[in-house]
N, CA, C and O atoms as a printed pandas DataFrame, in Angstrom:
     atom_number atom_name residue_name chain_id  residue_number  x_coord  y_coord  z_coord
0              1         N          UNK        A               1    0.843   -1.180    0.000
1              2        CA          UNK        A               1    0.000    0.000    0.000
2              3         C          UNK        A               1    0.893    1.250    0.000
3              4         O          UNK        A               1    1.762    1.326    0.868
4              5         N          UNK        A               2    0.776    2.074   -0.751
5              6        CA          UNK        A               2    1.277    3.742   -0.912
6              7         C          UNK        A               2    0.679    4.469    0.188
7              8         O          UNK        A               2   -0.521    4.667    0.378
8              9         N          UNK        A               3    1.985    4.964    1.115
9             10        CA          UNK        A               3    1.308    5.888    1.899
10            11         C          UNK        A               3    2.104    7.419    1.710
11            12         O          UNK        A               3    3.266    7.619    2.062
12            13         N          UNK        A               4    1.470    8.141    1.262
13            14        CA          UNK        A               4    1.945    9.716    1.107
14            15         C          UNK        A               4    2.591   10.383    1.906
15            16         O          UNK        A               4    2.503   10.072    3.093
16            17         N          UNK        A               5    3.572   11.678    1.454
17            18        CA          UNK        A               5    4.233   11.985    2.384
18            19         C          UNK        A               5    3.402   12.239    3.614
19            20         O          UNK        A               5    3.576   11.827    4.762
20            21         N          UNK        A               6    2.283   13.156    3.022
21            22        CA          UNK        A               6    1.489   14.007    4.138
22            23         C          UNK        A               6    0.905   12.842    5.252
23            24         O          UNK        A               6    0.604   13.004    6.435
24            25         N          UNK        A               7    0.866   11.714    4.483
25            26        CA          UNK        A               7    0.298   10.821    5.908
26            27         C          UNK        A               7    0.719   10.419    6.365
27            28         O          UNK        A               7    0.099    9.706    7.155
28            29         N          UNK        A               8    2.251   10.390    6.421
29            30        CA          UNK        A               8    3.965   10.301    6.996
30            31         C          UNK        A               8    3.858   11.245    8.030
31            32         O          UNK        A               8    4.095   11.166    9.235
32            33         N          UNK        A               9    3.474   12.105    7.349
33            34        CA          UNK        A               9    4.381   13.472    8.982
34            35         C          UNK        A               9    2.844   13.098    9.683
35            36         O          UNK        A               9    2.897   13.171   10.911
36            37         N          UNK        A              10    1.634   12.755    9.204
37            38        CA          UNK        A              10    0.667   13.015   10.066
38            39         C          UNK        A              10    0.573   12.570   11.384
39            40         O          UNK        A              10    0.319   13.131   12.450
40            41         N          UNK        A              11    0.938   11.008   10.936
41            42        CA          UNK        A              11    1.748    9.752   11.896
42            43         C          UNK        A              11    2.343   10.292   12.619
43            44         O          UNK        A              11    1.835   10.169   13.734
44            45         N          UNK        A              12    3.584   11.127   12.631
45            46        CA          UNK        A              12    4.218   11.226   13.053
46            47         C          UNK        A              12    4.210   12.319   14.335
47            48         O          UNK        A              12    4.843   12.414   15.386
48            49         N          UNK        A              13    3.100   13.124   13.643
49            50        CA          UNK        A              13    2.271   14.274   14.660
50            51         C          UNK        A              13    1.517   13.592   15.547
51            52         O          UNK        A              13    1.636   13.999   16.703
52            53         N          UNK        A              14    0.538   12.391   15.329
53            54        CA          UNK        A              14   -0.106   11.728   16.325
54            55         C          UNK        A              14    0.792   11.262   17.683
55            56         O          UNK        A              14    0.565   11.466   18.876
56            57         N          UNK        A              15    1.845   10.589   17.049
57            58        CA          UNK        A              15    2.852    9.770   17.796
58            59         C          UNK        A              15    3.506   11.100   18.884
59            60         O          UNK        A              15    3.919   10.844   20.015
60            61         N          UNK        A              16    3.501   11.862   18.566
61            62        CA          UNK        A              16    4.641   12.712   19.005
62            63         C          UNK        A              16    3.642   13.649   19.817
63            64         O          UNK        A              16    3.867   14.113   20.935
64            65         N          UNK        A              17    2.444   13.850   19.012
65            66        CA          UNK        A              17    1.723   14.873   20.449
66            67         C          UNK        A              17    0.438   14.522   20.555
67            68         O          UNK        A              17   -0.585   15.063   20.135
68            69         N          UNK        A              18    0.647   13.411   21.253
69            70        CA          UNK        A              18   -1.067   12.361   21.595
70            71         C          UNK        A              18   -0.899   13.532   23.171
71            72         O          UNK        A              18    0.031   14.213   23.604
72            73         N          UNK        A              19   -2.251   13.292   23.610
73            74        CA          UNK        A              19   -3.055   14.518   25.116
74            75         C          UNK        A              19   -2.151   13.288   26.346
75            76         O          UNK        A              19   -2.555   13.333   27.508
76            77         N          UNK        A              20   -1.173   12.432   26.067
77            78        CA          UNK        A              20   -0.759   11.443   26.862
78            79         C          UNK        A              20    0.809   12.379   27.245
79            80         O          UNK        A              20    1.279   12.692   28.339
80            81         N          UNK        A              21    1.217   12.581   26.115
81            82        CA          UNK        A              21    2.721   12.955   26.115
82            83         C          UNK        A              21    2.494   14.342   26.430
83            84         O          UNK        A              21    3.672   14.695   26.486
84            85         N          UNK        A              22    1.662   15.646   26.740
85            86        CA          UNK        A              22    1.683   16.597   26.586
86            87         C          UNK        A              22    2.569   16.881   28.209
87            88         O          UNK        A              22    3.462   17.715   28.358
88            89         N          UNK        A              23    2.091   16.049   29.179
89            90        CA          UNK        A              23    3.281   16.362   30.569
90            91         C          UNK        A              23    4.502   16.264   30.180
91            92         O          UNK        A              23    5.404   17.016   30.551
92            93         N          UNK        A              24    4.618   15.364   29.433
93            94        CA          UNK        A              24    6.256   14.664   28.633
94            95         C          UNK        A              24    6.884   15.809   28.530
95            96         O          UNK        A              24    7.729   16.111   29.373
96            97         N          UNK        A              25    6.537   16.751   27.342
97            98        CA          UNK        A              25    6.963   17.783   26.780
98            99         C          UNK        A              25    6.750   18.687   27.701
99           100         O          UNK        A              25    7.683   19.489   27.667
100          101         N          UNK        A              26    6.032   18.940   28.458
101          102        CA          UNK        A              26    6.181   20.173   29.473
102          103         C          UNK        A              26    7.550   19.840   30.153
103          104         O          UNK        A              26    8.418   20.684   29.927
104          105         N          UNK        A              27    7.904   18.841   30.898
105          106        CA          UNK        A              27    8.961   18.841   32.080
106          107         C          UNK        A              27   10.356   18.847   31.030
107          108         O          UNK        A              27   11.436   19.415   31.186
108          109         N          UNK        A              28    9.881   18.012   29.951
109          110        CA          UNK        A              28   11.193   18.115   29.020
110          111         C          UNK        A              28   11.525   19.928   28.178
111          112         O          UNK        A              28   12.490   20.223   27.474
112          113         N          UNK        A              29   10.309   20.873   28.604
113          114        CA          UNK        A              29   11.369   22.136   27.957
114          115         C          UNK        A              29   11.597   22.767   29.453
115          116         O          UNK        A              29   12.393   23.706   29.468
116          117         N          UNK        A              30   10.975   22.366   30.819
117          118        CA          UNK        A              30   10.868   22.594   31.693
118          119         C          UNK        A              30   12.893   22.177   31.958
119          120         O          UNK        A              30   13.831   22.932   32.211
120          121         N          UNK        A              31   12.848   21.064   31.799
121          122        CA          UNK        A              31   14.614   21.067   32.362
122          123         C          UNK        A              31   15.394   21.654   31.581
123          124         O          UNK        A              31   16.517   21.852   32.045
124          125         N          UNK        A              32   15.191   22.032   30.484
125          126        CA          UNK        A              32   15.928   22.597   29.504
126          127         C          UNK        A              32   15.730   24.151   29.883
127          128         O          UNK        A              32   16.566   24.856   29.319
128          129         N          UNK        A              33   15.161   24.593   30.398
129          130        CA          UNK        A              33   14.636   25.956   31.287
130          131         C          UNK        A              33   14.485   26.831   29.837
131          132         O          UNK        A              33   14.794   28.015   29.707
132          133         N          UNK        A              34   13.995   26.049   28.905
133          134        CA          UNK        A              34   13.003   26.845   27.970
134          135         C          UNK        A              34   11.540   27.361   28.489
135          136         O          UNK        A              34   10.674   26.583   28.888
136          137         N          UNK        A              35   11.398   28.672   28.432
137          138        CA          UNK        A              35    9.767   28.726   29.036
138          139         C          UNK        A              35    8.829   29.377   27.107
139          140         O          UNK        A              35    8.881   30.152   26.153
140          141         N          UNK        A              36    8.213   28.401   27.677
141          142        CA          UNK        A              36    6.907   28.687   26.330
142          143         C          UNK        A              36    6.069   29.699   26.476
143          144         O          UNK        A              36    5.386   30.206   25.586
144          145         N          UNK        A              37    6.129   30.075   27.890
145          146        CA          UNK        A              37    4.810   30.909   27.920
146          147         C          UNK        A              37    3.388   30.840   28.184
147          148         O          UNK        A              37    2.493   31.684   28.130
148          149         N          UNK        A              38    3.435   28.992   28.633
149          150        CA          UNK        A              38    2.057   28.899   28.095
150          151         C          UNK        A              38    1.245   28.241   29.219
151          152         O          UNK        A              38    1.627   27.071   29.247
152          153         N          UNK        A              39    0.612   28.370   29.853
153          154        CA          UNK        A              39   -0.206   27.636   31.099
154          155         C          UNK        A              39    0.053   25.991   30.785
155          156         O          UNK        A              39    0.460   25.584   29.696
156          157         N          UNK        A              40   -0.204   25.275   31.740
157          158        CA          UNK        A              40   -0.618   24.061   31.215
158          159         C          UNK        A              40   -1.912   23.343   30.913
159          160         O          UNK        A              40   -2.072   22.123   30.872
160          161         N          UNK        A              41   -2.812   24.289   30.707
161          162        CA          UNK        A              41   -4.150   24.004   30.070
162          163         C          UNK        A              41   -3.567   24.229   28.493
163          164         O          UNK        A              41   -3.449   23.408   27.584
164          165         N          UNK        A              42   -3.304   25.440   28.531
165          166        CA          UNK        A              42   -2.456   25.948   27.153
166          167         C          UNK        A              42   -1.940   24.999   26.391
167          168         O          UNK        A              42   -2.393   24.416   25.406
168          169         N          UNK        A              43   -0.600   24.883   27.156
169          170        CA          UNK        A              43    0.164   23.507   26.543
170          171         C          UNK        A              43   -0.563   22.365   25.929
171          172         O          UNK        A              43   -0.209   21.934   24.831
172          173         N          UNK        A              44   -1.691   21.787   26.669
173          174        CA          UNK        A              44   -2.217   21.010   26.539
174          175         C          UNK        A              44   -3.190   20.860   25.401
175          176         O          UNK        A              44   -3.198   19.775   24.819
176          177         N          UNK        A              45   -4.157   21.978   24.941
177          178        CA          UNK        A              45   -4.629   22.139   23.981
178          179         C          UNK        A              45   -3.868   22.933   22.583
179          180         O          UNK        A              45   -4.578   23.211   21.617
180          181         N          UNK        A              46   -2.867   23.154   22.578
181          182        CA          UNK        A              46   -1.866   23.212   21.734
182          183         C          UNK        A              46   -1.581   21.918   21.110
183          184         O          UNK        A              46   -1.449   21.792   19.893
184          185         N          UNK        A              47   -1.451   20.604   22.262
185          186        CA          UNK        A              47   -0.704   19.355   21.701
186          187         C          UNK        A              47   -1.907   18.660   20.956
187          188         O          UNK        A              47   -1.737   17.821   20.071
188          189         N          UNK        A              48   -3.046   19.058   21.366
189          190        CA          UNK        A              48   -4.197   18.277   21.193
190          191         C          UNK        A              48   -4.521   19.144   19.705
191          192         O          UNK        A              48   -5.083   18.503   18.816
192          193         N          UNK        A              49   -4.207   20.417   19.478
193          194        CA          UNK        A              49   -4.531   20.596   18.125
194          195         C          UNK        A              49   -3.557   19.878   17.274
195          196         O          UNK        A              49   -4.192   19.123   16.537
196          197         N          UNK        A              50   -2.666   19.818   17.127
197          198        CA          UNK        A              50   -1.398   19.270   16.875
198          199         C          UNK        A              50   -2.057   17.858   15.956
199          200         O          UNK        A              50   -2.447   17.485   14.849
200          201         N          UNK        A              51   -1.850   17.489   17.226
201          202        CA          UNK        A              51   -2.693   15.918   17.130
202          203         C          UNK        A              51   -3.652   15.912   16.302
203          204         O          UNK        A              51   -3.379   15.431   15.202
204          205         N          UNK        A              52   -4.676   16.282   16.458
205          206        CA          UNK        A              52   -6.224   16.664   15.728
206          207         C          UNK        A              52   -5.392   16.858   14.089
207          208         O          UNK        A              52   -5.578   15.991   13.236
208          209         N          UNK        A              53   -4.579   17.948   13.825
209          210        CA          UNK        A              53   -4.025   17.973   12.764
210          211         C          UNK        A              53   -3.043   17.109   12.117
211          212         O          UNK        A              53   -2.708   17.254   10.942
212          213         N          UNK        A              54   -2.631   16.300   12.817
213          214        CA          UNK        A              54   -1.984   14.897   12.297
214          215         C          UNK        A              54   -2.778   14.041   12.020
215          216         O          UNK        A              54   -2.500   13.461   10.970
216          217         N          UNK        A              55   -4.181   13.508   12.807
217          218        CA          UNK        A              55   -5.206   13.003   12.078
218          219         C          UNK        A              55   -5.859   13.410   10.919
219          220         O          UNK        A              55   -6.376   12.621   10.129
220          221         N          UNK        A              56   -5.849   14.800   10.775
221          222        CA          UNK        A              56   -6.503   14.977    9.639
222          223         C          UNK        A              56   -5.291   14.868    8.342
223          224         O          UNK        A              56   -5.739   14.728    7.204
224          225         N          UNK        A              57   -4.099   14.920    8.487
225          226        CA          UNK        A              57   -3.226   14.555    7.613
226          227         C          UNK        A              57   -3.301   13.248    7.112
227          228         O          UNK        A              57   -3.058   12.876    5.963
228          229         N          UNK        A              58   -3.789   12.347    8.424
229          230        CA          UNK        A              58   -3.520   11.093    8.043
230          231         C          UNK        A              58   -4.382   10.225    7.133
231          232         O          UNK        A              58   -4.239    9.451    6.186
232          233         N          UNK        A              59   -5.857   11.016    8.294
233          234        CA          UNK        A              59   -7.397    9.995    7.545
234          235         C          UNK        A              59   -7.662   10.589    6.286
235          236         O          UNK        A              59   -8.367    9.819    5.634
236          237         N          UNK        A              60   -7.350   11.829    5.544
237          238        CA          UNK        A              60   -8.166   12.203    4.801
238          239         C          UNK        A              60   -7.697   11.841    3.315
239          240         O          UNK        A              60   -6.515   12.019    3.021
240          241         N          UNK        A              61   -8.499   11.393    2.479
241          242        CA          UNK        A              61   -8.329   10.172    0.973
242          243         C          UNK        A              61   -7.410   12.023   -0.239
243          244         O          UNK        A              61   -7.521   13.225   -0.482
244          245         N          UNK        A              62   -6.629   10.768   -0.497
245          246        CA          UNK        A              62   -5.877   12.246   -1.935
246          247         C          UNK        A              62   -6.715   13.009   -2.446
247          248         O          UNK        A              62   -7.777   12.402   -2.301
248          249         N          UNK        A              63   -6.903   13.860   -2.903
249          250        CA          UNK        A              63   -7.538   14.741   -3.743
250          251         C          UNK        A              63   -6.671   15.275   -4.642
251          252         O          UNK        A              63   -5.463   15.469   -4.506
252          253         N          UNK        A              64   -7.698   15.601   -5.994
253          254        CA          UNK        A              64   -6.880   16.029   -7.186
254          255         C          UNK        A              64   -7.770   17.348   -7.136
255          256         O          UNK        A              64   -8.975   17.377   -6.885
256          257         N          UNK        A              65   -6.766   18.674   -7.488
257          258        CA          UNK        A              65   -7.040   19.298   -7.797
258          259         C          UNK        A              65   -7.214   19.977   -9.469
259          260         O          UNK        A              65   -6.155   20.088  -10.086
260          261         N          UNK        A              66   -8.464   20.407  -10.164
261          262        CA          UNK        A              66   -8.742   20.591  -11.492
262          263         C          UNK        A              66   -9.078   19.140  -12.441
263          264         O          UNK        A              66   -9.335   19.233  -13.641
């Protein structure tokens, strides 16, 4: 089966910012004493759009345009 780039990175957006890992990534820019700026409700619905947008990379069938 052919799977497209776009449903490559989509994967790869799911994997990387599922609403599971979003503590992950907080403590990990947290030791790095990067600050984002961002509450952790924030954070959290940030990862979850993320996500949401890696699904839609992933599920949605090719389209031709013209």
């Amino acid at each position: 089966m052919h799977v497209l780039l776009r449903q490559r990175i989509g994967i790869l957006l799911m994997i990387l910012f599922m609403p599971v890992n979003s503590p992950l990534w907080k403590m990990g820019f947290d030791e790095l004493d990067f600050d984002l700026g961002l509450s952790g409700f924030d954070f959290f619905a940030s990862s979850l759009v993320l996500f949401i947008a890696g699904a839609v990379m992933t599920f949605t069938p090719k389209t031709k345009f013209g």
